[in-house]
Structure formats: structure tokens, C-alpha cells
C-alpha positions as CSV (number, residue, x, y, z in Angstrom):
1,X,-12.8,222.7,222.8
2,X,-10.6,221.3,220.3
3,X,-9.9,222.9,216.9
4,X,-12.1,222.1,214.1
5,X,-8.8,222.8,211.8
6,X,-6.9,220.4,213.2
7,X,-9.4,218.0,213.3
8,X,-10.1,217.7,209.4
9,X,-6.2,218.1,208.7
10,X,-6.3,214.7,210.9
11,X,-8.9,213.8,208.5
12,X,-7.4,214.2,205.4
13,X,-4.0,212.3,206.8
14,X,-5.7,209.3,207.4
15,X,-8.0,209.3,204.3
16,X,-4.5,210.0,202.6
17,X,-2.4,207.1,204.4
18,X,-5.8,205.1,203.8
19,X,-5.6,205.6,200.6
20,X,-1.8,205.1,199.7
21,X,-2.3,201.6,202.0
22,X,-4.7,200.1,199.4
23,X,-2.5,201.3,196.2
24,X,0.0,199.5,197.8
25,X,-1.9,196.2,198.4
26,X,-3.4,196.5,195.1
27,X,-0.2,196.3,193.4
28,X,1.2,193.8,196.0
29,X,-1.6,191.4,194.9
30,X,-1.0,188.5,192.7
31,X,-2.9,189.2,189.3
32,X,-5.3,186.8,188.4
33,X,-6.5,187.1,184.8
34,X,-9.6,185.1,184.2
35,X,-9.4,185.5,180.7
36,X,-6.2,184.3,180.3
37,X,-6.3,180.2,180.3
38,X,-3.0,177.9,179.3
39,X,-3.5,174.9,177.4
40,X,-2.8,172.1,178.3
41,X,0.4,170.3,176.8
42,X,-2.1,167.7,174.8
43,X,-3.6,170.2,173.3
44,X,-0.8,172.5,172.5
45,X,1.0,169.4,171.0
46,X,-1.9,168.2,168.8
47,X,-2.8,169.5,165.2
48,X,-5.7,171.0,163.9
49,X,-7.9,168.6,161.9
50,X,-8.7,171.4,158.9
51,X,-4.8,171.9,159.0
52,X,-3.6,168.3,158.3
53,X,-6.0,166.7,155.7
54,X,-6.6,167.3,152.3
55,X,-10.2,168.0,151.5
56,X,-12.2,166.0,149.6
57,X,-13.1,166.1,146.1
58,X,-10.1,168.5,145.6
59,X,-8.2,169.0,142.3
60,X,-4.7,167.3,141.8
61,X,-1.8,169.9,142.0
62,X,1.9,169.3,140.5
63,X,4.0,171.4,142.0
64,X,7.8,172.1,140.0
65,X,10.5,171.2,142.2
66,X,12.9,174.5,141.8
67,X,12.7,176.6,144.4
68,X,10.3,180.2,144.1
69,X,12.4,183.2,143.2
70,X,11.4,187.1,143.1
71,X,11.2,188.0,139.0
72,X,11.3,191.4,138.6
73,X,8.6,192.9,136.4
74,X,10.1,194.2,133.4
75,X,9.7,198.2,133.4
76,X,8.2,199.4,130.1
77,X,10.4,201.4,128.5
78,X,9.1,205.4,128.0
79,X,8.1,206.7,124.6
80,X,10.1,209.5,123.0
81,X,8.7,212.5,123.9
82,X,8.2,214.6,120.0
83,X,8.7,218.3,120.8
84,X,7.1,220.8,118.0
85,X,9.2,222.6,115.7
């Protein structure tokens, strides 16, 4: 009669060997991401309609010519502090 101990140590080996053969194909395997669709080059090249046209009805703007700079805000100065006499 063969020994029971041996037997499930055989067990585990190939449950083990199993196991470590589907890690390996599962990281073999080219990912395929569903979710994840590329454009195509016509539509990455084309703009967005609400991005290119001015809306309708809209008020004129005159934008200055200079370019924007960064004022800095003018700190207010601290009162003089009165001590008692």
C-alpha cells in the first residue's frame, strides 16, 4: 500500500506547478483593454464645434493689445501700535 503522505505531498506539487503555469501565461498574455479605444486620425485631427465658433447673440469684446503681467497687490501698510503710559 502506498503512503497516504506521499501521495498529497504529490498533490500539493502539482496544484503548486499548476498554479505557477497559469501566472505565467497570465502575464505572457497580450493585454487587451476593451475600454481603451484609439481614435482615429480624422477625428483626432478635427476640432470641436463649441471650441471654434463664437456663440450667438454674444457681447463684443476689445481686448488691449499689451501683454498680461502679474501686479502685485499693494500690502496695507500696519497702524502704529499706541502703548499706555
Amino acid at each position: 500500500m502506498a503512503d497516504p503522505q506521499r501521495k498529497t505531498n504529490l498533490l500539493w506539487i502539482l496544484v503548486i506547478a499548476l498554479l505557477g503555469v497559469l501566472v505565467v501565461i497570465w502575464f505572457l498574455s497580450p493585454a487587451t483593454d476593451d475600454d481603451f479605444i484609439e481614435p482615429e486620425a480624422t477625428e483626432m485631427l478635427a476640432p470641436e464645434p463649441m471650441m471654434t465658433t463664437a456663440p450667438e447673440g454674444g457681447v463684443p469684446v476689445q481686448l488691449p493689445d499689451a501683454p498680461m503681467t502679474n501686479v502685485p497687490e499693494e500690502q496695507p501698510t500696519p497702524a502704529p501700535v499706541e502703548t499706555p503710559q
